[in-house]
N, C-alpha and C positions, 0 to 999 in steps of 0.2 A: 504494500500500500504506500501511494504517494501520496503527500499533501503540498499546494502553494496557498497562496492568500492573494485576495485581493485586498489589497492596501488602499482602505479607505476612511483612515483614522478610524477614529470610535466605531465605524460601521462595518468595518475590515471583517470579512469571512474565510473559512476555508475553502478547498476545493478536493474533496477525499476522490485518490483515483486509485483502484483497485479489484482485486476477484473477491467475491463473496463476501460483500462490505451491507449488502441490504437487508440479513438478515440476525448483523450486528445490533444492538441497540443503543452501543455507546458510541456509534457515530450519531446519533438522531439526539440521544436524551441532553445530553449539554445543550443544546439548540430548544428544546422547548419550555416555554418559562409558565406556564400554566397545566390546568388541566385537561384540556377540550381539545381535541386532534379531527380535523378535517383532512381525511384523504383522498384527492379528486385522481380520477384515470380515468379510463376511456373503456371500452370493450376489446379492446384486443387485448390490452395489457393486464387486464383485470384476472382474467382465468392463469394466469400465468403468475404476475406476483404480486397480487393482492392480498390475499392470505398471508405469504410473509414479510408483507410490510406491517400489516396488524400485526402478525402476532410477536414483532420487537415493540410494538407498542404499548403490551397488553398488561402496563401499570398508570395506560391514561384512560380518560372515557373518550373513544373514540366512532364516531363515523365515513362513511365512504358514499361518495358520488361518483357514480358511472357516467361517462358521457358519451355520445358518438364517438368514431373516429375518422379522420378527417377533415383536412383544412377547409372545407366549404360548412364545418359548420363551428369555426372559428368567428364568432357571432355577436351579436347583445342577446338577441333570445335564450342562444343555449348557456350565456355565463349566468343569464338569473337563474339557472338551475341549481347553480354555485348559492347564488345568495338564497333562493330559498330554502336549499337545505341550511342551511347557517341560522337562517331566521328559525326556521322549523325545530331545532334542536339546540334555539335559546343561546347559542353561541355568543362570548364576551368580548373584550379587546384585546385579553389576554389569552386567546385562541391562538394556534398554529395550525394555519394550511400547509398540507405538503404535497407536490405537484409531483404526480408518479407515470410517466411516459415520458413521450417524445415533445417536440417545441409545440405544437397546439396546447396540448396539457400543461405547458411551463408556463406559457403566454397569458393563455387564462384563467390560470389560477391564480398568478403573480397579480395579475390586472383584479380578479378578487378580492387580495389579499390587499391590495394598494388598497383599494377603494372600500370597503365594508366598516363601516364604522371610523372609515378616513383613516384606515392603516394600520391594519394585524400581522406578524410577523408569519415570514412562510420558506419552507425548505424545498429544493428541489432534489430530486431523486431522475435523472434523466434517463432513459431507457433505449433512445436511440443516439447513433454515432455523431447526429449533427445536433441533435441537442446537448451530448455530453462537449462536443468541442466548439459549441458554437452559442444556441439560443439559450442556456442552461446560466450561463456567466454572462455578468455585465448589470442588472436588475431593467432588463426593457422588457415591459410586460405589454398588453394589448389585443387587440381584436380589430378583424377587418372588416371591412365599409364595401358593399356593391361597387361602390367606386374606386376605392382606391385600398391595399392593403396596408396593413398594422398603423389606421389611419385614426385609432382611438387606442390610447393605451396612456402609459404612465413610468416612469422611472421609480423600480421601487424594488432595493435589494434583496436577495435573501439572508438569511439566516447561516447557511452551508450550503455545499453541493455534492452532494455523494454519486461517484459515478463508480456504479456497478460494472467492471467491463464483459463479467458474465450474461448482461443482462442483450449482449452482441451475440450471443449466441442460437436468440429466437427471432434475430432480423430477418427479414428477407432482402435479397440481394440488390432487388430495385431500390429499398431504404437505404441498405449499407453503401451505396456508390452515391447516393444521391447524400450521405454526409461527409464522403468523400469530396464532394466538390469543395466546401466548407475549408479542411484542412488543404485542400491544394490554394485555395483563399489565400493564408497564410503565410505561405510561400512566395505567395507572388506579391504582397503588399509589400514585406517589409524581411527575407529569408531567402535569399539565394540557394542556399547551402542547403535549405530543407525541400526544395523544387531538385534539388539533385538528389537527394535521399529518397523521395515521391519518387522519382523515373525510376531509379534502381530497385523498391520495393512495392510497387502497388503490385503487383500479383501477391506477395507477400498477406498485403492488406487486404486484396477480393478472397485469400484463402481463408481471413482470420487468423493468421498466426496471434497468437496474443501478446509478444513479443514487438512486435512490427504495432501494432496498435497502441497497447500501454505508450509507445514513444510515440507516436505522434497524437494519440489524446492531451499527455503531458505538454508536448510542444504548444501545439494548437490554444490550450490553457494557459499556457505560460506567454503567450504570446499578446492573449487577449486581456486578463488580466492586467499585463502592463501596461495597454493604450487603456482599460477603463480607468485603470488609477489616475492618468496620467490627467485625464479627460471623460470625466462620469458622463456628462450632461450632451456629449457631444456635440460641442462650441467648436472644437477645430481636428485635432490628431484622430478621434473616434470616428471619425465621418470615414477614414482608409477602409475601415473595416465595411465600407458599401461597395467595393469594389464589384461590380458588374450588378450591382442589387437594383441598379433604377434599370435596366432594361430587362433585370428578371423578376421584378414585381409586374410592370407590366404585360411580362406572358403570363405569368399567375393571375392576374386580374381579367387582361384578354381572353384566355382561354377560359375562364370559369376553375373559382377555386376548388384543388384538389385536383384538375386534367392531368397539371404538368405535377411535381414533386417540386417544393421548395430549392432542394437541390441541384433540380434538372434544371428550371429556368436559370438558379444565379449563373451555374456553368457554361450556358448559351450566353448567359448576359457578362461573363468574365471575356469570351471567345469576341465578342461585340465590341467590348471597352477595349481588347489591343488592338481590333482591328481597327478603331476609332484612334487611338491612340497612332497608330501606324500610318494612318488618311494624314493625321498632325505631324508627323516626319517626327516623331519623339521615340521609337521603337522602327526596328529591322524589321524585315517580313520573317529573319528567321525565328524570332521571337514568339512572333505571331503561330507561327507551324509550331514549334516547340510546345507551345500552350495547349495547341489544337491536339497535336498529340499526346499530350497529357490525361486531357480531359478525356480523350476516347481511352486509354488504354485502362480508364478508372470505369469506362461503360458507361460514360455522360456524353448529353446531345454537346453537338460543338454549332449549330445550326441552330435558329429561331422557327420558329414552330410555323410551316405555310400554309395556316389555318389564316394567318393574322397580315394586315400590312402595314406602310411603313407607315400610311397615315395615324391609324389605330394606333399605335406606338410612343407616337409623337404626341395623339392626346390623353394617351397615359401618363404618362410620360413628365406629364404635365402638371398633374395629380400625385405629388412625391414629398414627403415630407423633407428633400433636399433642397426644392423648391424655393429661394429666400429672395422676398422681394420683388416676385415675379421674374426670376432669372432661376433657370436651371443649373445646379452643380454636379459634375458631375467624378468619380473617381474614376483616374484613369491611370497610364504608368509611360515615366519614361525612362525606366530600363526594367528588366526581367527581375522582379524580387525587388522594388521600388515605384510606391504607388504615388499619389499626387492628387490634389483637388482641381477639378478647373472650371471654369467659370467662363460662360463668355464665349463658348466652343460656337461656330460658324452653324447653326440649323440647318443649315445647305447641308455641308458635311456629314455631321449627323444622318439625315436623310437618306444621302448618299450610301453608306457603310450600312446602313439597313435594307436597302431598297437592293440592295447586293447579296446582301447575307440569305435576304428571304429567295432570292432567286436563285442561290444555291442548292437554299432547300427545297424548292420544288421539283 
């Protein structure tokens, strides 16, 4: 078992990454400061470790909410499911939620936990690869909008983060690639060295060695971590971590959420920002291949979905919580493992590198 912290003074958490840590109780019980235990999953995760998440529980009075699964019902309707079971079983301020799945489950329980009596404390337990190295850390909680995603939500930390890496064992392989994009993320924002690690091990990773994963979950956390302390509120340095996320929110929005996998669009939308980034004479085309190949050999689309067009895109696109001012920002790279903010990018351009991409993919 590893542990880092996010360093955020008085609010500073851990990050427990390890085998068979869920159905410990003394990662969970330091973390709970009352007696009322709220624990929200989903139906897939529920039959599998629900039970022993209660039963490390079973010196609190605890309940469990089941919730769909899937990002299209990443919602307001289905988080009041959240607050009414909370109302329903009388729950105080000194309640703990603990958000047991993947980043729908993190998202909206955290965004619960924000808002219910204006801020109960809540742990996360992640169960998938891109929750444990991605949506799990950081405290961005929320829920999506018809319109636009994660376009209502709140900053609002946890507690801890216990990442079971046993818990990769009941993925399925469309998940585990698709939090695969996520950790190649990483790499290319601000880690040369771990983009070279990636090439030489993603078979490694599509086999599950557990060796090959414990270090790049580690990494991944240790990476992100850094830029939340550095930059909680995402005023400047946090924003790297959107790299390809405005052109892959809008295939999650375009196509109807839950089509694509969270995963899938960022890594269409990483594939978008170099070649965007390449239109700007800031990146090589080998760059750009090197990416491409990347992302395929993890089993992720490298192409935008030609369901959609460039127009559709654009007025998504538009709709982003990067959005300041009425001007688009957008992250992009100008070298391989070095991200950047930019601002001010040509709409022409833009247009162009999409209205290309999409016609490849036809």
């Amino acid at each position: 078992m590893q542990t880092l912290t996010v360093d955020l003074g008085e609010r500073s958490y851990p990050i427990h990454i390890g085998s068979n840590l869920l159905g410990d109780p003394q990662w969970l019980t330091s973390h709970i400061h009352g007696q009322q235990v709220m624990v929200v999953t989903n139906e897939t995760v529920a039959p599998l470790y629900l039970k022993k998440c209660l039963a490390a529980l079973s010196d609190y009075r605890t309940e469990a909410v089941i919730l769909p699964d899937g990002e299209q019902y990443k919602n307001l309707d289905v988080l009041n499911t959240i607050y009414d079971a909370l109302l329903t079983h009388h729950f105080d301020r000194r309640c703990t939620l603990i958000a047991l799945g993947g980043g729908v489950v993190g998202d909206m329980t955290g965004f619960a936990a924000a808002s219910y009596q204006r801020g109960v404390n809540f742990i996360q337990i992640p169960t998938t690869l891109l929750s444990q190295v991605d949506s799990s850390v950081g405290g961005k909680t929320g829920v999506n909008h018809p319109r636009g995603k994660n376009m209502i939500g709140a900053f609002h930390q946890p507690q801890c983060v216990l990442a079971d890496i046993d818990t990769l064992n009941t993925l399925d392989d469309r998940q585990l690639s698709a939090g695969l994009a996520e950790v190649i993320k990483y790499g290319l924002i601000n880690d040369i060295e771990f983009v070279d690690w990636l090439e030489t091990n993603m078979d490694k990773l599509l086999q599950r060695d557990s060796d090959a994963l414990a270090y790049a979950i580690k990494l991944s956390c240790q990476d992100k971590a850094d830029i939340v302390a550095a930059d909680e509120k995402e005023s400047g340095q946090r924003a790297l971590l959107n790299l390809g996320h405005t052109f892959g929110h809008a295939i999650e929005t375009g196509m109807g959420y839950g089509e694509w996998l969270h995963g899938e669009a960022i890594a269409a939308g990483m594939v978008l920002a170099a070649e965007l980034s390449h239109q700007l004479g800031w990146v090589d085309s080998a760059v750009v291949a090197r990416i491409r190949t990347l992302m395929a050999s993890a089993n992720l689309p490298i192409t935008p979905p030609k369901e959609m067009n460039a127009q559709q895109f654009v007025d998504l696109m538009a709709v982003d919580k990067k959005v300041i001012d009425g001007k688009l920002r957008l992250v992009l790279m100008d070298a391989l493992g070095n991200s950047i903010i930019a601002e001010g990018v040509d709409p022409k351009v833009i247009e162009g590198v999409l209205k290309r991409s999409l016609e490849s993919a036809s």
